[in-house]
C-alpha positions as CSV (number, residue, x, y, z in Angstrom):
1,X,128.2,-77.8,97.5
2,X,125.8,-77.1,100.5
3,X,127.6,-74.5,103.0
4,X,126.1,-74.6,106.3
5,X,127.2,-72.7,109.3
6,X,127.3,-74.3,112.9
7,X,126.9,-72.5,115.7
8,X,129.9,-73.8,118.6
9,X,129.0,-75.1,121.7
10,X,130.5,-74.5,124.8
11,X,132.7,-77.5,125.2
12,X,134.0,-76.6,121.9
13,X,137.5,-75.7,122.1
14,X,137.2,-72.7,120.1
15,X,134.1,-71.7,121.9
16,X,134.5,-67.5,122.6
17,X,137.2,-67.5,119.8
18,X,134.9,-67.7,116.5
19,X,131.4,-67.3,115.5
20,X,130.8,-70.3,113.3
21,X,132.2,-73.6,112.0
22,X,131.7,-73.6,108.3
23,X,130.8,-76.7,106.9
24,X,130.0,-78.5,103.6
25,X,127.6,-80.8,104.6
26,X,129.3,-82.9,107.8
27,X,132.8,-82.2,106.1
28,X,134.0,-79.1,108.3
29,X,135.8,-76.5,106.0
30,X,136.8,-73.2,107.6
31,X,135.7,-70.9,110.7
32,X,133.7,-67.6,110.6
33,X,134.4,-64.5,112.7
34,X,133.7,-61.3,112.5
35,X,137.1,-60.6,111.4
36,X,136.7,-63.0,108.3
37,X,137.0,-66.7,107.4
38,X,139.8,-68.5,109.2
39,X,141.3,-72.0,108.7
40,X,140.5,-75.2,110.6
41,X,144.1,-75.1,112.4
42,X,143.4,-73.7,115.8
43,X,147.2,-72.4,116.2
44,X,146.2,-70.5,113.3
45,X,142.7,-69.2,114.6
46,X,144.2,-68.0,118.6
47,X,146.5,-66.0,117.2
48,X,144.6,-64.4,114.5
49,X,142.2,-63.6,117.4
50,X,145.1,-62.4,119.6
51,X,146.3,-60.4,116.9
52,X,142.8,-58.2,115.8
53,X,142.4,-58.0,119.9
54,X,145.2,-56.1,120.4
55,X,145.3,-53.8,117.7
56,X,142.1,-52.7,117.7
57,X,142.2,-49.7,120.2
58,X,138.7,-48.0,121.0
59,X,139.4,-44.1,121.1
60,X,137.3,-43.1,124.6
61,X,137.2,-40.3,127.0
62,X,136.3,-39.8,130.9
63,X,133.0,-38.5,131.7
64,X,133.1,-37.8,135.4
65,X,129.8,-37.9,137.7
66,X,129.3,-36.2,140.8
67,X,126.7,-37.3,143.5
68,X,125.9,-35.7,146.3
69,X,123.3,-35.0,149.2
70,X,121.2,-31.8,148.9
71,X,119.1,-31.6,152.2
72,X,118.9,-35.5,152.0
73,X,117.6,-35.4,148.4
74,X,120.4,-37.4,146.0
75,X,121.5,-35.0,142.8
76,X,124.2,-35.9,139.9
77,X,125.9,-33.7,137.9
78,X,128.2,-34.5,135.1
79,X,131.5,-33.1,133.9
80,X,133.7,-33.8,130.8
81,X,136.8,-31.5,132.5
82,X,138.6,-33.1,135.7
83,X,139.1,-29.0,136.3
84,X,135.5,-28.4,136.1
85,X,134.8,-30.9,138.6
86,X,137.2,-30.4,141.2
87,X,136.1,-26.4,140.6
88,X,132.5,-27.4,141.9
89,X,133.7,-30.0,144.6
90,X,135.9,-26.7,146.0
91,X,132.3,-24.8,146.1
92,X,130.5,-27.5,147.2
93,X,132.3,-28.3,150.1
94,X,132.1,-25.0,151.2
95,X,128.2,-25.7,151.2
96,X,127.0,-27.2,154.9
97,X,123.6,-28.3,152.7
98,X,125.5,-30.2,150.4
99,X,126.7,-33.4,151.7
100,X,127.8,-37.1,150.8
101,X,130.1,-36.4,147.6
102,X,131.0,-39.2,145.2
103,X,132.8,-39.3,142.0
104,X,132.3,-41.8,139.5
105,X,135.0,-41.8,136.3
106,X,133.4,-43.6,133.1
107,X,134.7,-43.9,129.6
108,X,132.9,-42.5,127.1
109,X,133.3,-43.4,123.3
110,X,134.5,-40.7,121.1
């Protein structure tokens, strides 16, 4: 028994959905993911893949970036605390130097 594993094209119909086709020889046997070996029924493989999508939650947090003008010159500064940030906004605004304020939320991973 000679296993070989296929990569899928893109007119496959479970292109996106697995990794490999799993053959022995030109007799396809199974599918790889990165979830495991699946069967060749397709019912089978979309909701295996449905399933281990929506179960697996990634824990994250915001990281919040401010950008602003200082005498024309573009400055960032980075918060992990929605208080801290609106705390320097408050002063910032005050400033008549500091001009052009963004914020930009992203998600960190914890």
């Amino acid at each position: 028994m000679q296993l070989t594993y296929q990569k899928l094209g893109q007119d496959h119909p479970m292109y996106g959905k697995v990794d490999f086709l799993v053959a022995d020889g030109s007799t396809p046997i199974c599918y790889k993911s990165k979830a495991g070996y699946l069967p060749l029924e397709s019912n089978a493989v979309v909701a295996h893949a449905e399933n281990t999508a929506a179960t697996v939650e990634i824990e994250s947090k915001p990281l919040y970036v401010l950008s602003f003008k200082v005498n024309g010159e573009e400055e960032e500064m980075t918060f992990s605390s929605k208080k801290a940030l609106d705390k320097r906004i408050a002063l910032f605004s005050e400033k008549t130097f500091i001009t052009e304020m963004n914020t930009t939320v992203y998600k960190t991973i914890v």
